[in-house]
Backbone atoms as SQL, in Angstrom:
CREATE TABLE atoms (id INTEGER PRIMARY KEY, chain TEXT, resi INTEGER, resn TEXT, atom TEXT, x REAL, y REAL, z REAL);
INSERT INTO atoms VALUES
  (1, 'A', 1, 'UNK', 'N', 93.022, 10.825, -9.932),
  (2, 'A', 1, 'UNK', 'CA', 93.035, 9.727, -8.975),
  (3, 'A', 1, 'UNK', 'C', 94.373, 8.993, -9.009),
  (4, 'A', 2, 'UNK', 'N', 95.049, 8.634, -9.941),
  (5, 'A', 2, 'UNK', 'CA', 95.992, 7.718, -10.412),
  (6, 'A', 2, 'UNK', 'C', 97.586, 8.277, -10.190),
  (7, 'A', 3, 'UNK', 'N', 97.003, 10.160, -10.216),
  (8, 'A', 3, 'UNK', 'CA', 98.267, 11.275, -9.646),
  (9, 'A', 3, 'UNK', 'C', 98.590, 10.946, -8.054),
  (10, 'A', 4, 'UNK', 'N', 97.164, 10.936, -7.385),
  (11, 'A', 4, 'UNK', 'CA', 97.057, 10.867, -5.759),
  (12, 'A', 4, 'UNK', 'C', 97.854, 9.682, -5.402),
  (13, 'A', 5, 'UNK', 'N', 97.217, 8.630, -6.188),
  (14, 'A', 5, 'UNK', 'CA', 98.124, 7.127, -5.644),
  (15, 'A', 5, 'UNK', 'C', 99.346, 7.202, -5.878),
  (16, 'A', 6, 'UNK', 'N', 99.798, 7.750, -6.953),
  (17, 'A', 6, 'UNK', 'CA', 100.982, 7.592, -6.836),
  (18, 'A', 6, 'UNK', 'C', 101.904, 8.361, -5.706),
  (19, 'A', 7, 'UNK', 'N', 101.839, 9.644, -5.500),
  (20, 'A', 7, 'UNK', 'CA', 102.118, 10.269, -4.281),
  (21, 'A', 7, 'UNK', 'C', 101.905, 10.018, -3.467),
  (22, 'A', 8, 'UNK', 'N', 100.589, 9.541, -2.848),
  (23, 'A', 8, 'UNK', 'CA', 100.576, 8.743, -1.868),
  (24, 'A', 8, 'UNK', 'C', 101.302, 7.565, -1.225),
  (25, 'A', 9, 'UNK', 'N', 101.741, 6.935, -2.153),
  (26, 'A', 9, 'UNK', 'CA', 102.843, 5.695, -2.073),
  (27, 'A', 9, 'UNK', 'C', 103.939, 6.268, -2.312),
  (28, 'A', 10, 'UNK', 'N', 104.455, 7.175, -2.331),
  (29, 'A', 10, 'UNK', 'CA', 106.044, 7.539, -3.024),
  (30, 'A', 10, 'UNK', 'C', 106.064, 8.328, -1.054),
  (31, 'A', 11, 'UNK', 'N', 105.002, 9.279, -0.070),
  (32, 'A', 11, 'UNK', 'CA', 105.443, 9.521, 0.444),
  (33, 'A', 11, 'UNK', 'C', 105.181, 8.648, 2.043),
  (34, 'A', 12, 'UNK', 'N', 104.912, 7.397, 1.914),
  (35, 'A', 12, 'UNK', 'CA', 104.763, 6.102, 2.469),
  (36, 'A', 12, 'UNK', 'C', 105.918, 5.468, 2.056),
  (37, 'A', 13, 'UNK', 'N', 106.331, 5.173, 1.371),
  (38, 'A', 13, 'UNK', 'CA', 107.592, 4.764, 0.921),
  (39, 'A', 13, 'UNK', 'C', 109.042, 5.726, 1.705),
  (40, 'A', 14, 'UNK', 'N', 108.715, 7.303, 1.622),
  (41, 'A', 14, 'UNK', 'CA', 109.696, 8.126, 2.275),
  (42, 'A', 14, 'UNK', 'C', 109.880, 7.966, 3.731),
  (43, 'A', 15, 'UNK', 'N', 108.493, 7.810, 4.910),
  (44, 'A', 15, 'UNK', 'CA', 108.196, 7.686, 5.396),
  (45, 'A', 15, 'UNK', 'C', 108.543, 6.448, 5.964),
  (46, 'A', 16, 'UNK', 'N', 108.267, 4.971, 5.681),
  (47, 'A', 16, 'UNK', 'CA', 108.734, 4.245, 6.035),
  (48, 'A', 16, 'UNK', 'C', 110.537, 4.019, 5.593),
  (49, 'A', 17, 'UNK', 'N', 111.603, 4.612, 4.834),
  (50, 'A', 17, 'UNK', 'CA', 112.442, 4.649, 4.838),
  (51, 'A', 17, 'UNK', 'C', 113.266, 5.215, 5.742),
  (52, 'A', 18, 'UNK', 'N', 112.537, 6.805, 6.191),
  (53, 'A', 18, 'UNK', 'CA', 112.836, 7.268, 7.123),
  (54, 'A', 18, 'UNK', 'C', 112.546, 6.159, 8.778),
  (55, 'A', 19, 'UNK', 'N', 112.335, 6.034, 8.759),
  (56, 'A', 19, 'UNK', 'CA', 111.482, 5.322, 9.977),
  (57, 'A', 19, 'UNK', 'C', 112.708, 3.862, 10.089),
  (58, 'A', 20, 'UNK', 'N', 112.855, 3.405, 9.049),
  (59, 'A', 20, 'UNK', 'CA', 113.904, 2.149, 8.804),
  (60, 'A', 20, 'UNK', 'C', 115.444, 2.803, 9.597),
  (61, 'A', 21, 'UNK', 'N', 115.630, 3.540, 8.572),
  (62, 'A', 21, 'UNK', 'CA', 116.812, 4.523, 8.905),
  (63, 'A', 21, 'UNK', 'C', 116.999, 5.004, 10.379),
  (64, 'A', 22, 'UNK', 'N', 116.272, 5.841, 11.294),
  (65, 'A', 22, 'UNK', 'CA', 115.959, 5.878, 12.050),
  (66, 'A', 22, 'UNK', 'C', 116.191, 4.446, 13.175),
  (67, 'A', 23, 'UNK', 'N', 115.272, 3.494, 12.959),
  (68, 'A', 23, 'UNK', 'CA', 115.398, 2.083, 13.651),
  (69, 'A', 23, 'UNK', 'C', 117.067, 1.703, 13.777),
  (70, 'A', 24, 'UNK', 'N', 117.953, 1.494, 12.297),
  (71, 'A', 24, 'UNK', 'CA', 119.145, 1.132, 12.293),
  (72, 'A', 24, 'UNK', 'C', 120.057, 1.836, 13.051),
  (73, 'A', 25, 'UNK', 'N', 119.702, 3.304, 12.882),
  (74, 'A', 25, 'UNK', 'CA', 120.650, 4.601, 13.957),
  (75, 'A', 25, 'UNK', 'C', 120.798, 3.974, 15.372),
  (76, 'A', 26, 'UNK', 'N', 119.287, 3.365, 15.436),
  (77, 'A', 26, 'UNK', 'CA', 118.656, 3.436, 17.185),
  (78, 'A', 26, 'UNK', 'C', 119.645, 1.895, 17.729),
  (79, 'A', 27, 'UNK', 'N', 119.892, 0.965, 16.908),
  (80, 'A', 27, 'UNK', 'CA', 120.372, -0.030, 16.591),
  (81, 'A', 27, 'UNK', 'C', 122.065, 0.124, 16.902),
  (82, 'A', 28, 'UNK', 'N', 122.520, 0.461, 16.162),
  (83, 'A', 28, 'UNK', 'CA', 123.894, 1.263, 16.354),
  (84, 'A', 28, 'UNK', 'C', 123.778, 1.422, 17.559),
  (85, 'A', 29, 'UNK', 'N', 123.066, 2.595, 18.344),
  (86, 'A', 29, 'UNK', 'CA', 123.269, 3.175, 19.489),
  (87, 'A', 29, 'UNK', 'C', 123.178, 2.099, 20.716),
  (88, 'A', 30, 'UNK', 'N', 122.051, 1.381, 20.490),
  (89, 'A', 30, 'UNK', 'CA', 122.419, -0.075, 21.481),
  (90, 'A', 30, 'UNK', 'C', 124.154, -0.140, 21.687),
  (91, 'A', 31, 'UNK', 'N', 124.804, -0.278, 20.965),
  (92, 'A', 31, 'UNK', 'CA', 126.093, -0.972, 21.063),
  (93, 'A', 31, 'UNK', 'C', 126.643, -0.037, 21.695),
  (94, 'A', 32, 'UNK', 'N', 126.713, 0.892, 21.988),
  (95, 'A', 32, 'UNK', 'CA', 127.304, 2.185, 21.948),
  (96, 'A', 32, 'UNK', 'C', 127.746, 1.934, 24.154),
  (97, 'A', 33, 'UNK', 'N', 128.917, 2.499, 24.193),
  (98, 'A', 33, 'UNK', 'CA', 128.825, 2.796, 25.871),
  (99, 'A', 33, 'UNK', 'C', 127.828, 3.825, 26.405),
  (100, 'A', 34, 'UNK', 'N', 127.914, 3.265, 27.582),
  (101, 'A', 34, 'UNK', 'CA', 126.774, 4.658, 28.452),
  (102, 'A', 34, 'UNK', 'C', 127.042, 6.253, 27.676),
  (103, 'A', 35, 'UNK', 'N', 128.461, 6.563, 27.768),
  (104, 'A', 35, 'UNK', 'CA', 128.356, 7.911, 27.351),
  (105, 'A', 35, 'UNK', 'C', 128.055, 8.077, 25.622),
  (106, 'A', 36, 'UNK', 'N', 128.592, 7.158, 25.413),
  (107, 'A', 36, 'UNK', 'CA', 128.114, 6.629, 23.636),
  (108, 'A', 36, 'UNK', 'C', 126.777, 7.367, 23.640),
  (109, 'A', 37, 'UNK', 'N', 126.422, 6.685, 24.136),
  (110, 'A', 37, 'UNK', 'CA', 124.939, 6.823, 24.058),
  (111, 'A', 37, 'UNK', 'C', 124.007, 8.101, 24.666),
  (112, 'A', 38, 'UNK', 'N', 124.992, 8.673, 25.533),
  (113, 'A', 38, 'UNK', 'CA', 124.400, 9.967, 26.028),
  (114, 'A', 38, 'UNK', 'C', 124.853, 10.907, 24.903),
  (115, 'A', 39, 'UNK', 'N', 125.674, 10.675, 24.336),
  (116, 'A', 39, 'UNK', 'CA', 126.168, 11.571, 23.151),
  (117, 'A', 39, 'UNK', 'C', 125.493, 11.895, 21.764),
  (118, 'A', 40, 'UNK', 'N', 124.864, 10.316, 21.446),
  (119, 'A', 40, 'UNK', 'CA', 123.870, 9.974, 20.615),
  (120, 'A', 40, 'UNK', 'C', 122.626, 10.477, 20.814),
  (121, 'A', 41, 'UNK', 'N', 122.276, 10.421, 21.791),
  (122, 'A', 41, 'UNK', 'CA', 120.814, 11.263, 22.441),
  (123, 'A', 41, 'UNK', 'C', 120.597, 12.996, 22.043),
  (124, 'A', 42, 'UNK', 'N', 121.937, 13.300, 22.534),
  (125, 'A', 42, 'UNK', 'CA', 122.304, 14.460, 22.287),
  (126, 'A', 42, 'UNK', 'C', 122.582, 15.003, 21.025),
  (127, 'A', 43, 'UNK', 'N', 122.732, 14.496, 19.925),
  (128, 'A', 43, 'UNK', 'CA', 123.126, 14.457, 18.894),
  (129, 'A', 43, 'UNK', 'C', 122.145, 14.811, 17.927),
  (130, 'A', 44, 'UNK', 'N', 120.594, 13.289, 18.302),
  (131, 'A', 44, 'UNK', 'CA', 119.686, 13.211, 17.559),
  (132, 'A', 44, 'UNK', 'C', 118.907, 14.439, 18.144),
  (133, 'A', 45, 'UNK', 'N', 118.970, 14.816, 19.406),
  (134, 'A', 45, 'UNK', 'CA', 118.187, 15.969, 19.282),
  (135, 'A', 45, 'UNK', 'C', 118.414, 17.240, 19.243),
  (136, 'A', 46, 'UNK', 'N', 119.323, 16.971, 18.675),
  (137, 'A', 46, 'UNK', 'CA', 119.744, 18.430, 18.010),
  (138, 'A', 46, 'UNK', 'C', 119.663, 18.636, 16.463),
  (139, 'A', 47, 'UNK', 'N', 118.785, 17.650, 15.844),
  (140, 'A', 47, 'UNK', 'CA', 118.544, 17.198, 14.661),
  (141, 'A', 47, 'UNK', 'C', 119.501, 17.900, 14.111),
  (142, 'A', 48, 'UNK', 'N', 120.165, 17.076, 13.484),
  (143, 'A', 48, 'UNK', 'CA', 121.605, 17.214, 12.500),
  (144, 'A', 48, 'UNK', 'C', 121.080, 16.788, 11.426),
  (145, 'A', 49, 'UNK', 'N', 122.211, 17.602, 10.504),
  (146, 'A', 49, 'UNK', 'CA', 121.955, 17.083, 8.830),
  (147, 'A', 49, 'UNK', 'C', 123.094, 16.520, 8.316),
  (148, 'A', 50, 'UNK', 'N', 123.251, 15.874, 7.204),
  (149, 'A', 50, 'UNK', 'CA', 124.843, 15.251, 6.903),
  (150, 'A', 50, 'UNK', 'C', 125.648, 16.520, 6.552),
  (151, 'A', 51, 'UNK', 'N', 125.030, 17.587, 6.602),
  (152, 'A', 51, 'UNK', 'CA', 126.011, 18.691, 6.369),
  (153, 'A', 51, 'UNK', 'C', 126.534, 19.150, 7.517),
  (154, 'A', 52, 'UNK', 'N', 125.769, 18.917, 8.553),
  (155, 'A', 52, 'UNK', 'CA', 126.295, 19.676, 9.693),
  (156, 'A', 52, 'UNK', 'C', 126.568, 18.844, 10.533),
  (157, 'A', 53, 'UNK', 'N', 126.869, 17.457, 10.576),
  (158, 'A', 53, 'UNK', 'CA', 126.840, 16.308, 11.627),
  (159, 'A', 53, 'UNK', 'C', 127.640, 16.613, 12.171),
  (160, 'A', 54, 'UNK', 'N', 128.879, 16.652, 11.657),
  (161, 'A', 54, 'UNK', 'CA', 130.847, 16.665, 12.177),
  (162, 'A', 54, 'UNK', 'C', 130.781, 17.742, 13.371),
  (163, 'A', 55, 'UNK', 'N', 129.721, 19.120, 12.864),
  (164, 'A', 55, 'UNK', 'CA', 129.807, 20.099, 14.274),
  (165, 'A', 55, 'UNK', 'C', 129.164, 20.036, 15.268),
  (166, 'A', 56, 'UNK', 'N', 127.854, 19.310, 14.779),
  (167, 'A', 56, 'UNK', 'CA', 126.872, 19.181, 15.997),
  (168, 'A', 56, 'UNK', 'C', 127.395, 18.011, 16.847),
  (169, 'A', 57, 'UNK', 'N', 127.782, 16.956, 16.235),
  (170, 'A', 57, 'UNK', 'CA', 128.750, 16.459, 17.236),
  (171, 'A', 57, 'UNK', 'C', 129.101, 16.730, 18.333),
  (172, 'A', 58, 'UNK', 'N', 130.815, 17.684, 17.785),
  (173, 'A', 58, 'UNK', 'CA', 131.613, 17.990, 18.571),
  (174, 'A', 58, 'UNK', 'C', 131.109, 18.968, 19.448),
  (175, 'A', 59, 'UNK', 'N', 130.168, 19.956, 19.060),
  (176, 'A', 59, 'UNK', 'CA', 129.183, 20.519, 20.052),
  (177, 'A', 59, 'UNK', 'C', 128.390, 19.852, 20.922),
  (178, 'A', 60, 'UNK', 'N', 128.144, 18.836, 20.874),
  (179, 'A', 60, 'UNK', 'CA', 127.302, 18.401, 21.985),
  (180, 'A', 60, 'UNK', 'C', 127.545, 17.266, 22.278),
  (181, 'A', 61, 'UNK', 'N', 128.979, 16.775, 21.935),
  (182, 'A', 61, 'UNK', 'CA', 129.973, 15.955, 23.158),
  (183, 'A', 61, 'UNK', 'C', 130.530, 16.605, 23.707),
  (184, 'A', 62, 'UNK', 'N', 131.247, 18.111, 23.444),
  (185, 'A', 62, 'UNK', 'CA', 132.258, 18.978, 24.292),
  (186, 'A', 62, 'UNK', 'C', 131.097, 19.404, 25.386),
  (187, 'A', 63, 'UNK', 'N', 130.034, 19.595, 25.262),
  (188, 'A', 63, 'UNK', 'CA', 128.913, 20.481, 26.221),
  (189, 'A', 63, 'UNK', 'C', 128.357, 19.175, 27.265),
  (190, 'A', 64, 'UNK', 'N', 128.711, 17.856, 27.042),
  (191, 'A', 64, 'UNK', 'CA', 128.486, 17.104, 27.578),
  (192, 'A', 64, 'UNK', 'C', 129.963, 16.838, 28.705),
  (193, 'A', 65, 'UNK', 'N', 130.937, 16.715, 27.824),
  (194, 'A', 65, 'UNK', 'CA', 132.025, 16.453, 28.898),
  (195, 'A', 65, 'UNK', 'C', 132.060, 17.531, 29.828),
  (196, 'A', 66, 'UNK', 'N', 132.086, 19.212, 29.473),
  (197, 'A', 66, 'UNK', 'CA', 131.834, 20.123, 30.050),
  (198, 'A', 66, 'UNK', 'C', 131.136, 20.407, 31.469),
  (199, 'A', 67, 'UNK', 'N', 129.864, 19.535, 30.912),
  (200, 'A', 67, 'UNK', 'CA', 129.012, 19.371, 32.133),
  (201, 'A', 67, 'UNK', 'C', 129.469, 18.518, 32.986),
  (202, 'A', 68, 'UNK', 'N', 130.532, 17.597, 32.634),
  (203, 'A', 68, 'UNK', 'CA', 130.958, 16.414, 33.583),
  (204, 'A', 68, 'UNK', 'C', 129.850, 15.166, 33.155),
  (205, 'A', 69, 'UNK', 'N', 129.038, 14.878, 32.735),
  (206, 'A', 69, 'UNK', 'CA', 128.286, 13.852, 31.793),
  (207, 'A', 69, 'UNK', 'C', 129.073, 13.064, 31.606),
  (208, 'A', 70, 'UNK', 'N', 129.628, 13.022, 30.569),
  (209, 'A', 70, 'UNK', 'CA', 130.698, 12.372, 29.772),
  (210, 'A', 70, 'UNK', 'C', 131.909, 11.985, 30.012),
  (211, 'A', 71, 'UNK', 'N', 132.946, 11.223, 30.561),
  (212, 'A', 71, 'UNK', 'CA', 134.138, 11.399, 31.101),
  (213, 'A', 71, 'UNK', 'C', 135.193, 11.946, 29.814),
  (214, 'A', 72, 'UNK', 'N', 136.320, 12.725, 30.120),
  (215, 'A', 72, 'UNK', 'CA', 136.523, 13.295, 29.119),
  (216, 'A', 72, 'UNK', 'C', 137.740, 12.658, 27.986),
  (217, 'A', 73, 'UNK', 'N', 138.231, 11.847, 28.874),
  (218, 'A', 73, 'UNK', 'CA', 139.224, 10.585, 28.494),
  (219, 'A', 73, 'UNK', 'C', 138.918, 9.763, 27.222),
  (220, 'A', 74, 'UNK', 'N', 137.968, 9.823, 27.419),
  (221, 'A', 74, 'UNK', 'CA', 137.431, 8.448, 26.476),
  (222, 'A', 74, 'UNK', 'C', 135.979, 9.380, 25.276),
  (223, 'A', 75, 'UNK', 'N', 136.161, 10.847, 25.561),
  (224, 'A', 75, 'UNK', 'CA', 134.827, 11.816, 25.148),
  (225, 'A', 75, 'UNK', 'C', 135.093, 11.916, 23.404),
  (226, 'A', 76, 'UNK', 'N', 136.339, 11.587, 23.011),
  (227, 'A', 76, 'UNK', 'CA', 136.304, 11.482, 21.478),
  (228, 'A', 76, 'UNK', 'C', 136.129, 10.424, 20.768),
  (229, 'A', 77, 'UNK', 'N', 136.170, 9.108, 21.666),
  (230, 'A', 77, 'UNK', 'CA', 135.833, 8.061, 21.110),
  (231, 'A', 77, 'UNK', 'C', 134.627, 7.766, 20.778),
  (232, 'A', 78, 'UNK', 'N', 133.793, 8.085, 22.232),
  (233, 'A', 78, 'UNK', 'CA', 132.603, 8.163, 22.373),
  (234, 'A', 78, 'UNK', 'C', 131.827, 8.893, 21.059),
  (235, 'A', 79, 'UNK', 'N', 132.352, 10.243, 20.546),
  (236, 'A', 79, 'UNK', 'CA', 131.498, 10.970, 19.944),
  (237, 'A', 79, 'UNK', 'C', 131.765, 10.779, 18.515),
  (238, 'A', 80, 'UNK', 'N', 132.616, 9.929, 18.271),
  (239, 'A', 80, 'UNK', 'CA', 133.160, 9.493, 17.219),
  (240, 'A', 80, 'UNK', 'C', 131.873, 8.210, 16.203),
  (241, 'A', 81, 'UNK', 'N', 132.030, 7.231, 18.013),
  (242, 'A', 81, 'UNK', 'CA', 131.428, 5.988, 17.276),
  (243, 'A', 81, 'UNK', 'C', 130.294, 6.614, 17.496),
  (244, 'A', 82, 'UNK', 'N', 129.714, 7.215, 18.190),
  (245, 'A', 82, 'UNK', 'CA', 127.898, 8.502, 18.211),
  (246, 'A', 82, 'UNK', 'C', 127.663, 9.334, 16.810),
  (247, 'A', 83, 'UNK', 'N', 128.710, 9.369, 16.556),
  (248, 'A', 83, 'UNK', 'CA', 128.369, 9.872, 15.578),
  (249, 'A', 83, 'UNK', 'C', 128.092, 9.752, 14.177),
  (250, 'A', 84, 'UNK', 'N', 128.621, 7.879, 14.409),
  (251, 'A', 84, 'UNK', 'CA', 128.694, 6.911, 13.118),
  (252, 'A', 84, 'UNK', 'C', 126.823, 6.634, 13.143),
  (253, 'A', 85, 'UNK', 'N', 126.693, 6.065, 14.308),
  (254, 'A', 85, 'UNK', 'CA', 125.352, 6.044, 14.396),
  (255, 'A', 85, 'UNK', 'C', 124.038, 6.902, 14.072),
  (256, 'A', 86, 'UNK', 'N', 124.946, 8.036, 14.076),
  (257, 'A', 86, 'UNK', 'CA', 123.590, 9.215, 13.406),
  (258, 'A', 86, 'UNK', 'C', 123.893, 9.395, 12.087),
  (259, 'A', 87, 'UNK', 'N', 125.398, 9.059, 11.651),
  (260, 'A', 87, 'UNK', 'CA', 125.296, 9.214, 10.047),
  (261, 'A', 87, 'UNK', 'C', 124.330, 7.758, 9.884),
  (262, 'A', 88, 'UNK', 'N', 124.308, 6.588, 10.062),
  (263, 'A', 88, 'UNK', 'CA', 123.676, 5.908, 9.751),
  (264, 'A', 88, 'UNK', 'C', 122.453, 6.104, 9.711),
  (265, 'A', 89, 'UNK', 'N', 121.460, 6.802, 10.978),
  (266, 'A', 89, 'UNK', 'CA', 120.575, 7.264, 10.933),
  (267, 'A', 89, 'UNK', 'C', 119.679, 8.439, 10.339),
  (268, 'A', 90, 'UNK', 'N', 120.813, 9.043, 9.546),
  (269, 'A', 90, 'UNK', 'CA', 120.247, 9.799, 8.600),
  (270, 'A', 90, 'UNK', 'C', 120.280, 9.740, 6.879),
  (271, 'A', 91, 'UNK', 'N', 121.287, 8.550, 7.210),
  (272, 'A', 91, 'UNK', 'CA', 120.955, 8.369, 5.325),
  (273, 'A', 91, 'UNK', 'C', 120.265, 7.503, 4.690);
């Protein structure tokens, strides 16, 4: 019984950390410009890991400017500060 509770609370605890984390990302992204933020969208759903953030990125801001989405002038800034926001959101 005393095994269960404890796991039980350790993955409620993960759970709501994740979920915190998550909120602050979403937070970040408020601030973010329109394409900021289309970049960020794009980003999180391409679920990235801190190992792979830097490429999924640049993959799916270049596939965004590509499409014309994104203007391309301003497409590294954009995916830059987008991308601060998902490191935030994932650690």
């Amino acid at each position: 019984m005393f095994k269960t509770t404890v796991v039980t609370i350790a993955l409620v605890g993960m759970v709501t950390s994740a979920w915190a984390d998550a909120a602050s990302g979403d937070a970040c992204a408020a601030n973010l410009t329109p394409d900021g933020k289309q970049i960020y969208a794009a980003v999180v759903a391409a679920n990235p890991t801190l190992q792979n953030l830097r490429e999924t990125v640049e993959e799916q801001a270049r596939s965004l400017v590509f499409a014309g989405k994104v203007a391309r002038a301003q497409g590294r800034d954009n995916a830059v500060a987008a991308g601060e926001c998902v490191r935030t959101r994932l650690q």
